[in-house]
matplotlib code that plots the C-alpha trace (Angstrom):
import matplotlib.pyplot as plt

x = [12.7, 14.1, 13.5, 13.7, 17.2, 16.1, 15.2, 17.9, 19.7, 17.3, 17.4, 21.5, 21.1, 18.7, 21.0, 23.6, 21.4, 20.5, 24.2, 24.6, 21.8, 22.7, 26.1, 24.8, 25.0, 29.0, 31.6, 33.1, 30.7, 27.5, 28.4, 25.6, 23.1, 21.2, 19.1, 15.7, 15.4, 16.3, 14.5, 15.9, 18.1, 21.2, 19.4, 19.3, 21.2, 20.3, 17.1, 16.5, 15.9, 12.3, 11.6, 13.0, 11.2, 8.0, 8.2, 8.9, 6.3, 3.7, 4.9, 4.5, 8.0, 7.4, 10.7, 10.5, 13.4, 13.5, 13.0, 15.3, 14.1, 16.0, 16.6, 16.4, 17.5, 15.7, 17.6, 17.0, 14.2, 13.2, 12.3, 11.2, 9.0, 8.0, 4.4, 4.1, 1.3, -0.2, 3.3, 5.8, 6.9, 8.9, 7.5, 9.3, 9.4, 9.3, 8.7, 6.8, 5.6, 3.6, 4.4, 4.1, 6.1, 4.3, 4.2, 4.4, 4.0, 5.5, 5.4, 6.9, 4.5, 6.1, 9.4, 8.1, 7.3, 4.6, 3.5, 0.0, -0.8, 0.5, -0.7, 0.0, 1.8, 0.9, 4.1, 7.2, 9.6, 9.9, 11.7, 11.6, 10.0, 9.5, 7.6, 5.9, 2.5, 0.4, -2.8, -2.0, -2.9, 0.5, 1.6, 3.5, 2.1, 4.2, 4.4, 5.5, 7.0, 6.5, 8.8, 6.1, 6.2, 4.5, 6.5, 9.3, 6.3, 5.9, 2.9, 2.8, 0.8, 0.3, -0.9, -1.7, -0.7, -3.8, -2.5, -2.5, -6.8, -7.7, -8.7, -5.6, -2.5, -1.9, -4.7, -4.4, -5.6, -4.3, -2.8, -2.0, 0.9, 3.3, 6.5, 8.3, 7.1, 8.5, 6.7, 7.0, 5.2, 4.2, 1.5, 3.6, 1.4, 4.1, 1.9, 3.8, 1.6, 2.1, 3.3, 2.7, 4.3, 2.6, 3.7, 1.3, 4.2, 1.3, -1.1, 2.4, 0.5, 2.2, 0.3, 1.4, -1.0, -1.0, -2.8, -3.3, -4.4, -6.8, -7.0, -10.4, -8.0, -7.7, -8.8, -10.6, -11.5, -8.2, -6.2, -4.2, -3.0, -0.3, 0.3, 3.8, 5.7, 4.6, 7.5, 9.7, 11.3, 13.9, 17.5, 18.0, 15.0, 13.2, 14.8, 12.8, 12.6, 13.2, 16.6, 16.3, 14.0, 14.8, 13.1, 14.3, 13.1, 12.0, 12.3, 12.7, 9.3, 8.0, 8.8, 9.4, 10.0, 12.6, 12.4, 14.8, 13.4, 15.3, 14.4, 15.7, 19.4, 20.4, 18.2, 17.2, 14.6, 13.9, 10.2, 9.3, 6.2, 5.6, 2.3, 1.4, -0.7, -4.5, -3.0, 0.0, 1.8, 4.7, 7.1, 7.6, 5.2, 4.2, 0.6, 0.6, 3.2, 2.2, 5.9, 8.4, 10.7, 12.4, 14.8, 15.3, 19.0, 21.5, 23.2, 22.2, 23.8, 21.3, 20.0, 21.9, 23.2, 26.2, 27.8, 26.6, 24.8, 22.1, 19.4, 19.2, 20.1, 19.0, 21.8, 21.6, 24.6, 25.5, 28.9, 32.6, 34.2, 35.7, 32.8, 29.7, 30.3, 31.5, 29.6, 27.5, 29.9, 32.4, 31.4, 33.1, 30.1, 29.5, 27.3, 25.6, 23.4, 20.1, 17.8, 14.7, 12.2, 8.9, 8.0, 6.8, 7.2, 4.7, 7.2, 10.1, 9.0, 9.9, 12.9, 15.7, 19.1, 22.2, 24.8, 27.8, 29.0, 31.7, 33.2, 32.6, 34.9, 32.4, 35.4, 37.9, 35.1, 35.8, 34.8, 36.0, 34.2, 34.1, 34.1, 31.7, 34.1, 35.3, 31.7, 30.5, 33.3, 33.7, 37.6, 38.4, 38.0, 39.1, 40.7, 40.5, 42.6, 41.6, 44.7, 47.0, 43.5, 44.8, 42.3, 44.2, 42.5, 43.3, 42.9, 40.2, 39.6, 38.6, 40.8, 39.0, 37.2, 36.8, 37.6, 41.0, 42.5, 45.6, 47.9, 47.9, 46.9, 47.2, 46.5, 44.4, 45.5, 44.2, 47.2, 47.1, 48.7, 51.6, 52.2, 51.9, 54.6, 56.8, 57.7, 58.6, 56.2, 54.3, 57.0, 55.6, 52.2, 51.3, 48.7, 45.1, 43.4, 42.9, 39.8, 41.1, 43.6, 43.3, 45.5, 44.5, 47.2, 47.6, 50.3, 50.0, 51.9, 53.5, 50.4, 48.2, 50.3, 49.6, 46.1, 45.3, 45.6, 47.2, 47.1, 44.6, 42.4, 42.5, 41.8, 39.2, 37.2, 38.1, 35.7, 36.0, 32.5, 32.9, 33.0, 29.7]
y = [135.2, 137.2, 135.3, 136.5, 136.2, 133.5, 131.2, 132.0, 130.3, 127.4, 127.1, 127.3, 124.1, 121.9, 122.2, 120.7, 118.1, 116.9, 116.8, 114.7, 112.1, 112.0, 110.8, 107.9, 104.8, 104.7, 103.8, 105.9, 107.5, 106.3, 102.8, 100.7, 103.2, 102.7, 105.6, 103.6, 102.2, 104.8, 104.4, 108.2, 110.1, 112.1, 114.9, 118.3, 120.5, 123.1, 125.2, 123.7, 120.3, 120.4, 120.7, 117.2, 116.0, 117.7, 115.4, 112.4, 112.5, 113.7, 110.1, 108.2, 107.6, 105.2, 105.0, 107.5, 108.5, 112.1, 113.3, 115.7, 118.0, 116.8, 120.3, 123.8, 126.7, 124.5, 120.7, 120.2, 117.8, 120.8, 123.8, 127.2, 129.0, 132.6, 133.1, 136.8, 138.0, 134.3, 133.0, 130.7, 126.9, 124.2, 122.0, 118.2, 116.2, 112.3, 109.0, 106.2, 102.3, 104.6, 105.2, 109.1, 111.0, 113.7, 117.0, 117.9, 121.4, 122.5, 125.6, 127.3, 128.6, 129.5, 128.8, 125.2, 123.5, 121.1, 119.5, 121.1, 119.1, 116.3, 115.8, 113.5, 114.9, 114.1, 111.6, 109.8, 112.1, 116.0, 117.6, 121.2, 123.5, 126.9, 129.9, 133.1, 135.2, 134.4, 135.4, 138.9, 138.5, 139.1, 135.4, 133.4, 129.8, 126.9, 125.5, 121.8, 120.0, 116.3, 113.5, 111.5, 107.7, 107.7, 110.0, 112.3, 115.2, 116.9, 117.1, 120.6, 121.7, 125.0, 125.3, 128.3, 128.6, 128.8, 129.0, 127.1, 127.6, 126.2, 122.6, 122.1, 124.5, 123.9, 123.7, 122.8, 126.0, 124.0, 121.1, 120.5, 118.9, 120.2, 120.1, 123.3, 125.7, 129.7, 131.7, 135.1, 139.0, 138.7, 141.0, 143.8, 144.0, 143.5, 140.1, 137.0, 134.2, 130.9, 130.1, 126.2, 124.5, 121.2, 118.9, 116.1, 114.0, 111.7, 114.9, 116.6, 119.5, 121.9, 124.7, 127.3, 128.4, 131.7, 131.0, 134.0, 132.9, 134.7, 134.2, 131.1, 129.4, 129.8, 133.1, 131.3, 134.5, 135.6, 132.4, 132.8, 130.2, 130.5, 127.6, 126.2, 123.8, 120.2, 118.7, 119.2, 115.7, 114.8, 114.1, 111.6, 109.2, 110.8, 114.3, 117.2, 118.2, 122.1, 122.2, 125.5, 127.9, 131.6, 135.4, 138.6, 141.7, 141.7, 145.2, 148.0, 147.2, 144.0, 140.7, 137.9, 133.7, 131.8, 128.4, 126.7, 123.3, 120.0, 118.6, 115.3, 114.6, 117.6, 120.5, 123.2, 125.9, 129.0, 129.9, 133.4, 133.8, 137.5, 139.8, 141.0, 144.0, 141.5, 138.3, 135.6, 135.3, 133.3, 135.5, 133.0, 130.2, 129.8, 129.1, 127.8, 125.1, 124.4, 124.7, 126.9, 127.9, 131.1, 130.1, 126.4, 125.3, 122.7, 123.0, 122.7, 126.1, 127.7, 131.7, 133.5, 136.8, 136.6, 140.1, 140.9, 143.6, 142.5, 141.3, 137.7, 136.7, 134.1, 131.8, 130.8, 128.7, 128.6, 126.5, 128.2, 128.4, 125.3, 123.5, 123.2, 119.6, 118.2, 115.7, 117.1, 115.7, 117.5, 120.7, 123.9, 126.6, 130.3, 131.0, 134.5, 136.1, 138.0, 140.0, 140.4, 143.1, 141.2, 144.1, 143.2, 145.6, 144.6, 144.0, 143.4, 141.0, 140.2, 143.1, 141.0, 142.8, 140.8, 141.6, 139.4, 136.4, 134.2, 130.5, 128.9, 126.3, 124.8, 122.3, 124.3, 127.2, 130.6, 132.0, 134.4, 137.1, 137.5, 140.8, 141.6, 142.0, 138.5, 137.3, 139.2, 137.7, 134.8, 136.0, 133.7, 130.0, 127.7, 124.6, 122.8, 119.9, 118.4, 116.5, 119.8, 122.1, 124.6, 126.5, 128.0, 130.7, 130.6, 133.3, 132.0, 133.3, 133.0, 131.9, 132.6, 129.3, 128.5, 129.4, 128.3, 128.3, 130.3, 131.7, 130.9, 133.8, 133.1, 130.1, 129.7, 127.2, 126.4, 125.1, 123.2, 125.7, 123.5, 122.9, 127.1, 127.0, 124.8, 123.9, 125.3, 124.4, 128.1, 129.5, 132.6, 132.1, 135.1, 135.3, 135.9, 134.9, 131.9, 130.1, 127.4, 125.0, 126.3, 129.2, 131.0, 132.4, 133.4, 133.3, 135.4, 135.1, 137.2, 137.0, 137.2, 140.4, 142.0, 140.9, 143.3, 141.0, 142.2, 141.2, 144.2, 142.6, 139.3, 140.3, 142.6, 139.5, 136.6, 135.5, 133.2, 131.6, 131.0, 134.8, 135.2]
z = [-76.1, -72.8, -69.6, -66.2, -64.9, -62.6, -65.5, -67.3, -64.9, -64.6, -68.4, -68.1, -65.3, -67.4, -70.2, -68.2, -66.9, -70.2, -71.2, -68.0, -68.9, -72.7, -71.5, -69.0, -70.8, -71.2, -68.1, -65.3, -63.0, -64.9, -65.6, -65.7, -65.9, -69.4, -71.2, -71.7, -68.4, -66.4, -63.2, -61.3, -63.6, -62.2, -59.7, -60.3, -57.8, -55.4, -55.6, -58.7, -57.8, -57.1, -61.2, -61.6, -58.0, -59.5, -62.4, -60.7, -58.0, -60.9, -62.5, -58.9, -59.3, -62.4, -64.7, -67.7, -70.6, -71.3, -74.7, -76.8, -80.0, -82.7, -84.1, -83.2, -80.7, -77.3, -77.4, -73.7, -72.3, -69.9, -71.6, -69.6, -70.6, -69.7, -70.8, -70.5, -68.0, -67.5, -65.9, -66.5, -66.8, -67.3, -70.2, -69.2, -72.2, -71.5, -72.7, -70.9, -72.0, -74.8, -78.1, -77.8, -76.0, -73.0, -72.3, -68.5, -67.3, -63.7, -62.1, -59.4, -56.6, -52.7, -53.4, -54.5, -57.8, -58.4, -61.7, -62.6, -66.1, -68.4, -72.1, -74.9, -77.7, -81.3, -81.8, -80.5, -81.4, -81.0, -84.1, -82.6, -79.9, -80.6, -79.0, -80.5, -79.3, -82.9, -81.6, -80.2, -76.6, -75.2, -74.1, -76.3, -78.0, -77.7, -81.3, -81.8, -84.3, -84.7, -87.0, -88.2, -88.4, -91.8, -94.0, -94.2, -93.5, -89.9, -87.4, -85.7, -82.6, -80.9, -77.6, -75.8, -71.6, -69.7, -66.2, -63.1, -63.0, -66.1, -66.7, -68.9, -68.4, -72.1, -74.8, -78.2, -80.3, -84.3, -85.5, -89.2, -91.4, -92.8, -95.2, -94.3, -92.1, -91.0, -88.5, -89.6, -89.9, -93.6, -93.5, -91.5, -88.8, -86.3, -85.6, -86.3, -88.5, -89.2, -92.6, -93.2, -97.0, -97.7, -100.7, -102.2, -103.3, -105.3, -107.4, -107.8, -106.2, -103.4, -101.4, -98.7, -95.9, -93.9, -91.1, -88.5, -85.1, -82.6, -78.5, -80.2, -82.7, -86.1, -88.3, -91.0, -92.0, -93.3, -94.1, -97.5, -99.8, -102.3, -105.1, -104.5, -107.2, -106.4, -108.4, -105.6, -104.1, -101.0, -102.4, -99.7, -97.6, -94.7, -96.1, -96.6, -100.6, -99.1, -98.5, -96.8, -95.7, -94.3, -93.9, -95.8, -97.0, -100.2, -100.8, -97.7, -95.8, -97.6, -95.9, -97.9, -97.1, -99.6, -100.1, -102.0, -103.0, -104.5, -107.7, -108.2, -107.4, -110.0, -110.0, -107.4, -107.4, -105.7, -104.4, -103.0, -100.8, -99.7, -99.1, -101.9, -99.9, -99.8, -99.9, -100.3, -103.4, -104.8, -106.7, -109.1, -109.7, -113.4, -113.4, -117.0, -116.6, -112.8, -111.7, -111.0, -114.2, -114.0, -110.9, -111.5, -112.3, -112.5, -109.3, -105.4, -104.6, -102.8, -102.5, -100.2, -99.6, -101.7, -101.3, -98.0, -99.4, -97.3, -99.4, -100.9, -104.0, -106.1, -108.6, -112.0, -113.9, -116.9, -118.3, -118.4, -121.6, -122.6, -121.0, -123.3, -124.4, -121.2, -119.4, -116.3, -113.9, -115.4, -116.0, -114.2, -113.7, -113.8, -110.9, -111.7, -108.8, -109.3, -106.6, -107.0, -105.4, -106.5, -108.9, -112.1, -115.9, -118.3, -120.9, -119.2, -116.8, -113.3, -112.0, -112.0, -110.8, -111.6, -108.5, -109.4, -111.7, -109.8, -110.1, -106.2, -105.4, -102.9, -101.9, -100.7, -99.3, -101.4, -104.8, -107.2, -109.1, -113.0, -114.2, -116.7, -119.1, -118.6, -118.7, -121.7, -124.0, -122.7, -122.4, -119.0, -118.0, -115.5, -114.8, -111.3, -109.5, -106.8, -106.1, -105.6, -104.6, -107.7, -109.6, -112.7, -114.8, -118.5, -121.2, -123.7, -127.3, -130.4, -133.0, -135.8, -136.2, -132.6, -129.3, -127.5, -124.1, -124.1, -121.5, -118.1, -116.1, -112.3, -109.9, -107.1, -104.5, -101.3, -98.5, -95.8, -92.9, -92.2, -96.1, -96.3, -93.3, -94.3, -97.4, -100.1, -102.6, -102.1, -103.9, -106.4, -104.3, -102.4, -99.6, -99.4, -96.6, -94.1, -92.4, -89.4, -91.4, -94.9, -96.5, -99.8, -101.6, -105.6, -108.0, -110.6, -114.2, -116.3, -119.2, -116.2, -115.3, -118.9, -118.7, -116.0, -113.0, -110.2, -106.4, -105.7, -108.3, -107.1, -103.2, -104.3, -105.8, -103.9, -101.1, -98.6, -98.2, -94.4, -94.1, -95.3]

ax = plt.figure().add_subplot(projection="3d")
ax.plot(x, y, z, "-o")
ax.set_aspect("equal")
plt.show()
């Protein structure tokens, strides 16, 4: 959002404030002060100290902890708010003897501000704040997100800004639960909706929702649901099982959500919710099995754009040579990207594009690309160790019974910058790249030499991750 350059200075103040009052239990200046009994927290300064005398004198001067979103682009306890032709506000977020925390709304009228309403929220703890006009009238909502006592599920709320005449300054236009949740233009109507994911962990049963909003609440009218893969699960208590959820273009002009989605400690899927031109589909759920098939794998990489092409790709894995019998743990993988454009060929199926095949070595950060010709016959395979950070590629062929690891072709190894600087152990190693302490560097062998590999080869396909 762009605010008015006054509040942007306001916002820039009560950002400092809260770092001030997140910092007042310890010694020094605020010793003695403690966070959940804080009778007058450290003043504001200059003309903006009426905001925090607003809020005080709206309390009758009753002690109060401030309240902090948990995630998200606003983590202060004040948040301005320009609403567009109905005005702006501060929303104070605070915490009395009750168990849910309040929203207090103060404005700015005559050079003064005064406190003109104070609602409960739905909770004791705000996970996010976020703004965005879903109704079309020109003034943003204030959407909410709530942690929830009950389960690792969220409680949202939008409320819509009414002005200083109304009964309420904010009212409450929905409220509904939610796993994961993207606000977004799906339709392409240059009007963001609200885009709501909700797992039954019990039926094993997931839905999304698009709900459009008008200046009355809800469309009914045109809300569209999508079947989601229930099978989903957190990898961790209180976790979300969506391990990340983003916006992209499907193809040029088609919007599209991906959520990638944990299943069990192993396993990830990918799930695609786009317009499909009269209502919400998911790219890939399998309405025969109930789940999601095509995109599930044995890894928690997640989709991404890989090449920086921009568009997002989706991974799949399969084992490196060598690999086939090992134990899970012990497997090195071939990640191999596809992007999809949500067409469908009768007898091809879904139009997937494969963009690159690489080995990521998520410890050190980088990954290097396979060419096809190494992928196709199986020609190249890897061994990693951790203790010296090498990753050395080895010839691999068939012997005429089986296939062998031969030659040593090259070695990736990631240095620590004072090993790279001063020692000699990166003798033979040549350099690739850095990201803050780390150097990359290559050696390459003689075999690896009459292989093809040279150092144009190897820079051309190794990637530092970071860089993405």
């Amino acid at each position: 959002m762009k605010y008015p350059r006054k509040w942007k200075l306001l916002l820039s103040l009560l950002a400092a404030v809260s770092v001030m009052l997140t910092g007042c239990s310890g010694g020094g200046l605020f010793a003695g002060f403690d966070m959940n009994n804080l009778m007058k927290p450290p003043k504001l300064t200059g003309s903006q100290s009426g905001i925090q005398q607003a809020l005080e004198q709206s309390l009758k001067n009753k002690s109060y902890t401030l309240k902090y979103p948990k995630s998200g682009k606003e983590r202060s306890a004040f948040i301005p708010v320009d609403f567009g032709k109905k005005g702006a506000a501060v929303l104070a977020l605070y915490k009395q003897d009750g168990a849910k925390i309040h929203i207090n709304v103060i404005v700015e009228q005559d050079g003064a501000y005064r406190s003109i309403d104070d609602i409960e929220g739905a909770d004791s703890e705000v996970y996010a704040v976020q703004t965005a006009d879903l109704d079309g009238d020109g003034s943003v909502e204030v959407i909410i997100s709530w942690l929830t006592t009950s389960s690792s599920d969220k409680w949202l709320t939008v409320y819509s800004f009414d002005g200083e005449e109304a009964e309420h300054a904010l009212s409450l236009k929905m409220e509904a639960g939610f796993t994961g949740m993207q606000i977004v233009d799906l339709d392409g109507d240059s009007q963001d909706e609200l885009l709501l994911m909700q797992v039954d962990s019990t039926n094993k049963t997931a839905m999304a929702t698009l709900y459009r909003l008008t200046p009355d609440g809800i469309d009914n009218e045109h809300m569209y649901k999508a079947m989601m893969d229930g099978n989903v699960s957190p990898r961790t208590t209180g976790a979300s099982p969506y391990l990340d959820i983003k916006t992209a273009q499907l193809r040029s002009g088609i919007n599209a959500v991906f959520v990638d989605g944990a299943k069990g400690s192993e396993y990830t899927i990918t799930e695609v919710l786009y317009w499909n031109g009269s209502g919400l589909s998911n790219l890939f759920y399998d309405y025969t099995a109930e789940s999601v098939v095509e995109t599930m794998r044995p890894s928690s990489m997640l989709s991404m754009d890989i090449n920086k092409d921009g568009w997002i790709e989706i991974p799949q894995v399969s084992e490196l040579p060598g690999y086939f019998d090992k134990k899970a743990s012990e497997k090195l993988w071939l990640t191999t990207w596809y992007r999809y454009d949500g067409r469908v060929d009768e007898e091809t199926g879904k139009d997937a594009q494969k963009v690159l095949s690489c080995n990521i070595n998520s410890t050190d950060g980088y990954y290097f690309s396979f060419p096809e010709e190494w992928v196709s016959k199986q020609s190249v395979t890897i061994e990693r160790n951790s203790t010296d950070r090498t990753s050395s590629f080895y010839a691999y062929e068939w012997d005429g019974e089986s296939f062998r690891r031969t030659d040593l072709l090259m070695t990736l190894r990631a240095f620590t910058s004072a090993v790279w600087e001063n020692s000699g152990s990166n003798a033979g190693y040549e350099y690739l790249g850095e990201h803050g302490s780390v150097v990359y560097a290559v050696k390459i062998s003689r075999s690896g030499a009459d292989f093809g590999i040279d150092l144009d080869f190897v820079k051309e396909n190794f990637v530092i991750m970071a860089d993405l």
